[in-house]
N, C-alpha and C positions, 0 to 999 in steps of 0.2 A: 517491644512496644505492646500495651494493652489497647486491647477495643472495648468499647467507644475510646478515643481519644480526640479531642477538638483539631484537626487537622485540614485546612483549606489546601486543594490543589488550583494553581491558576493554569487552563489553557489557552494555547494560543492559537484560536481559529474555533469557528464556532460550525463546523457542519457534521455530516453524518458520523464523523471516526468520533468527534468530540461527545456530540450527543449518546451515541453505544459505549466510551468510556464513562461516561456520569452515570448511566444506569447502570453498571456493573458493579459501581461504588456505593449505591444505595443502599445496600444492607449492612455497609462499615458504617453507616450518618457521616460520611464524609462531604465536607461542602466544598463547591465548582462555583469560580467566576471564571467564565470563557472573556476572553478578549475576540470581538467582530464586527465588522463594518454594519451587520444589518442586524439589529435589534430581534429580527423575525424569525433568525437563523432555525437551522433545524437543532442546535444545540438548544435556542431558549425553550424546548418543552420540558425541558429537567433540570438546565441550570437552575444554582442559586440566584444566579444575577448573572445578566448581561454588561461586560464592558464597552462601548459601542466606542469605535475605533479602527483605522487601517492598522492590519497586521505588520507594516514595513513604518509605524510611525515608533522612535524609540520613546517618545515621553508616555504611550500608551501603554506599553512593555514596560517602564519602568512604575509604573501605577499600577498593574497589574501584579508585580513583582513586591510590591511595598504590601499589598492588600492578602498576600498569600502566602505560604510554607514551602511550598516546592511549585515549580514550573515546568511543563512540557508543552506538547505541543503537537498539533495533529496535521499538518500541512509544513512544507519546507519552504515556503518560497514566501518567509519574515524577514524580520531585521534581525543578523547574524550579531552585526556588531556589536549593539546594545547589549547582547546575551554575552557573548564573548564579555564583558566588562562588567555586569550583573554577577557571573561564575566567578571571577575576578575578585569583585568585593564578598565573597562568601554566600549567594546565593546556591541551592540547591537545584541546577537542574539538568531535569533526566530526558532526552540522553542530552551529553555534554553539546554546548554551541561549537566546540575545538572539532565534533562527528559531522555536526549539522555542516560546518563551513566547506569542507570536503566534499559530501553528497548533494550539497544544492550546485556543485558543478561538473557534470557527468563527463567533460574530462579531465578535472580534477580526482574523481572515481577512479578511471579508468588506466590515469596513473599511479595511484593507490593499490589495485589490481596487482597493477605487474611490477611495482617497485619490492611488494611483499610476496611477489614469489604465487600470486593465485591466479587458475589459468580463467582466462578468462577471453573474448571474440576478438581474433586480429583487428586491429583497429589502427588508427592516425586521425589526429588533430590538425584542423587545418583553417585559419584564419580569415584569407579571402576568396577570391573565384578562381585567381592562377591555381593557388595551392589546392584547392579542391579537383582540379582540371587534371595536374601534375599527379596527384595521391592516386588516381584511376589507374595508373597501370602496376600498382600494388595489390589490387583485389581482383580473385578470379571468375572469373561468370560473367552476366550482362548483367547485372543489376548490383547495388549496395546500399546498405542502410545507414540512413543521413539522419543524426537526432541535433538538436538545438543543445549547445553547452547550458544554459539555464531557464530558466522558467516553462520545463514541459511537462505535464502533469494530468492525467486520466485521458493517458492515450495521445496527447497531445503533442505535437515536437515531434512524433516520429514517423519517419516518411522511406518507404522503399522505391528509391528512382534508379532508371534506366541510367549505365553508364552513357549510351550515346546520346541522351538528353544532356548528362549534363558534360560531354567532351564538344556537342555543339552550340552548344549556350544557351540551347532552351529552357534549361532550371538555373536557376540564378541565385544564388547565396545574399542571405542580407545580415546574418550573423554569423560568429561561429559555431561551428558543426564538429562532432565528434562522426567519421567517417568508419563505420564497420563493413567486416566481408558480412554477406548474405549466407548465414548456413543453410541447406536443403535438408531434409527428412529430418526434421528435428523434432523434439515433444518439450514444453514448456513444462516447470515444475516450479514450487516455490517451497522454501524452507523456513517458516516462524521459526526466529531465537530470539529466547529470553537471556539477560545476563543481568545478574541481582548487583546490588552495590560492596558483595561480598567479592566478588566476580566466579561465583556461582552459573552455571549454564545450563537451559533444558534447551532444546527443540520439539516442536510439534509436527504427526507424523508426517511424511512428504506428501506434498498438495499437486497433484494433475491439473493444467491450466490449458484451457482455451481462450482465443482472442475473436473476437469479431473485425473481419476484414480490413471495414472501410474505418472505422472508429479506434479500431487497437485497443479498445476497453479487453480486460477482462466480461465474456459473456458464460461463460461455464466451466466449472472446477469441478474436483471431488477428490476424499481422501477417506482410505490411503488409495495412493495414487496404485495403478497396473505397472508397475515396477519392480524388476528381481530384486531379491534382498541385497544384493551387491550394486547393485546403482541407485538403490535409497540410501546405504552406506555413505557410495561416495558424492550423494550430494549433502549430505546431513554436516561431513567432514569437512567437506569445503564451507560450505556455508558458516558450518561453527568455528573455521581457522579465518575466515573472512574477520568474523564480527571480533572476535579474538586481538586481531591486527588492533583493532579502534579504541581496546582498552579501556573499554566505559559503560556504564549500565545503560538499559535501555529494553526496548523489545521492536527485535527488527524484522524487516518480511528481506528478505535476498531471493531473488529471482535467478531463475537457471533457465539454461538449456541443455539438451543429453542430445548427442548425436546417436544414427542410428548403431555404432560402434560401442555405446556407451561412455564416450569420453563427456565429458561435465565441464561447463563453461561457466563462470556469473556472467550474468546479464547485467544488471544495479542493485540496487539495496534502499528502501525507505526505513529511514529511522524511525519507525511510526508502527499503530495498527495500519490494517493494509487489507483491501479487499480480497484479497487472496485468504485470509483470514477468520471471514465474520461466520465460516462454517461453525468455529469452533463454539459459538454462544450454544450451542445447544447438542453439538457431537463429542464434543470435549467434556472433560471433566470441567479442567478448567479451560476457560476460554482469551482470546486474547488480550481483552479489555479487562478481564480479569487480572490477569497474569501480568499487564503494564500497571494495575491498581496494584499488588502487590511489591511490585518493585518500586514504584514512588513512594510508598507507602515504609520500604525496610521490612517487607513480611517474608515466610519463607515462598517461595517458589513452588507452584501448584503443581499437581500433577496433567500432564498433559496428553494422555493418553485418549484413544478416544473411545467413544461407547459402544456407538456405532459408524456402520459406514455414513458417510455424510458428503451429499454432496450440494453445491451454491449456483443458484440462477439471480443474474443479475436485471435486477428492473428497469430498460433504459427508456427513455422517449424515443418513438421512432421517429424516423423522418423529415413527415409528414404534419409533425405534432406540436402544435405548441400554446399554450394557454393550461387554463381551470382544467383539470381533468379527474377522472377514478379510476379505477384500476376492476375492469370487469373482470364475472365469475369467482368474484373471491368467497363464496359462498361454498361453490363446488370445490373449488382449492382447500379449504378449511376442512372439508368432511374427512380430505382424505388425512389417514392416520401416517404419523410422521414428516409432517410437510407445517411449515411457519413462517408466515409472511412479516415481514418487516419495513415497514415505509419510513422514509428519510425526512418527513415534515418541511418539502420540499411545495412550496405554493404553487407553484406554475410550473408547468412540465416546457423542456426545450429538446429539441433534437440531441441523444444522443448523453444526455444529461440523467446520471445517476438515481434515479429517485427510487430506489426501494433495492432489498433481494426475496431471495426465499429460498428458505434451508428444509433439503428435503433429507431423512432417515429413512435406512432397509438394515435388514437385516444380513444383508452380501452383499457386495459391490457391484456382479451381475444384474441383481433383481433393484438394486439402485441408479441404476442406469437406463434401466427400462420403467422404471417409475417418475424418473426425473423428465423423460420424454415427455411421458402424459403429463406433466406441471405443464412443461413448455408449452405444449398446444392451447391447454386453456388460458396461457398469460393471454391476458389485451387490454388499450388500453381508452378510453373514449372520452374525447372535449365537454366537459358541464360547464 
């Protein structure tokens, strides 16, 4: 393919992943119609055009579809089906709905896992309250992690409860649940794979992840992560024989965990950019938004090494917070060299609610970690 070449990407969901993939396409003149319910999205400050639309309606998906060259899509919880029947008829889209219909159900995942041989967190599926009652004396410890089979998303769905709450009927199930053991001493990591339409493969280096308690959001990364070269190895390997399994282009984020032993577990996998990721806009060569521009696109696959250390603080609404607001000392933030704020064109702040990051650069990993502190103290955030 030559650039310029007239090429419309349609996606599906118009928020922050969508909005940092449209800008990344900017200097191909590539045009974006987002499909999304709010006109005001944080995607419409770069889209071409706004489709205004529910994500799960198919007649929107398929007018969306009709108006565009390729379709992707930055959020899983659409309409599978219509895509599944879209691919069908010879549309273009990355990744396949045959991946999407898999991962929008995490025990559907989770049998995916272990059918294909990838190790991944003891677990059991369990349907109602006997069956969740019953499943208790297959996990060891006092506690186990209970996630919603569908619609859980930034942080959302996943809950660490006490086995004797729920052997006395004080937690009470209203869906199904995917039932994990609880590992101890663990360190979260996440693995970006890219895989071209050639099935071509890169990964980007392994990413260190922190979680915020009460929320389960991603609150702090950095990469390369504080890991021997033999358990960046074997999480890179899993991760790229995970995505390997699903046989389909795409750029995906697979989430891990490393016991203190070094043994390597997945967690899930979003077929998508992924906050775990957005370091890369400015530590990378090439970045993730880039790198899924490339593969919609049929281009070759960037290089994805990175330049510097790089590590990601996440902007969330506290608490306490909700309405008009700004985002104080960003003045001071600004001076400092290697540090870049990114705001999600997010109107109203909510508790807990994603609205920004900021990607700091060092020169070491050490002296980046002691620079990212000082970010953190001056975040705040205040009502206008």
């Amino acid at each position: 393919m030559g650039l310029p070449e007239k090429r419309r990407i349609g996606i599906i969901g118009g928020g922050q992943l969508g909005k940092m993939l449209i800008e990344a396409s900017r200097p191909w003149n590539i045009q974006n119609i987002v499909l999304e319910n709010d006109e005001n999205c944080p995607a419409s400050l770069v889209a071409d055009e706004v489709l205004v639309g529910a994500l799960t309606d198919p007649d929107k998906i398929r007018e969306l579809s009709n108006r565009c060259d390729i379709i992707t899509f930055e959020i899983e919880h659409i309409h599978v089906d219509v895509l599944l029947e879209l691919e069908s008829e010879g549309k273009l889209i990355i990744p396949s709905p045959r991946i999407l219909k898999i991962i929008q159900d995490k025990g559907a995942q989770k049998d995916f896992f272990k059918f294909h041989g990838l190790s991944t967190v003891p677990y059991l599926l369990v349907s109602d309250q006997p069956e969740l009652v019953n499943s208790m004396e297959q996990f060891p410890g006092d506690k186990v992690v209970l996630k919603t089979r569908k619609g859980g998303y930034d942080g959302k769905g996943v809950n660490i409860v006490s086995k004797a709450d729920i052997l006395s009927g004080k937690y009470s199930m209203n869906e199904p649940l995917v039932v994990e053991e609880l590992l101890k001493d663990m360190v979260e990591y996440s693995v970006i794979v890219a895989r071209d339409l050639q099935g071509n493969t890169t990964t980007f280096p392994l990413i260190e992840m922190y979680f915020h308690p009460v929320s389960n959001l991603v609150e702090f990364l950095f990469s390369p992560a504080r890991a021997s070269a033999e358990l960046e190895i074997a999480c890179k390997t899993l991760a790229s024989a995970a995505i390997e399994c699903f046989q389909g282009a795409g750029l995906f984020a697979v989430e891990l965990f490393a016991d203190k032993n070094g043994t390597v577990f997945i967690n899930e996998i979003a077929p998508r950019p992924h906050n775990s990721g957005h370091h890369t806009i400015e530590g990378c060569y090439t970045s993730q938004f880039a790198q899924l521009n490339r593969i919609l696109l049929n281009l070759p696959l960037g290089s994805t090494d990175i330049m510097k250390p790089c590590a990601m603080i996440n902007l969330v609404g506290p608490e306490e917070m909700e309405g008009n607001y700004q985002l104080t000392h960003a003045d001071s933030l600004l001076e400092m060299e290697g540090v870049y704020i990114h705001l999600y064109n997010k109107k109203t702040m909510k508790p807990h609610r994603k609205m920004g990051h900021i990607t700091v650069l060092a020169n070491d990993v050490e002296s980046l970690l002691i620079k990212a502190e000082e970010v953190k103290q001056k975040i705040g955030f205040q009502l206008v």
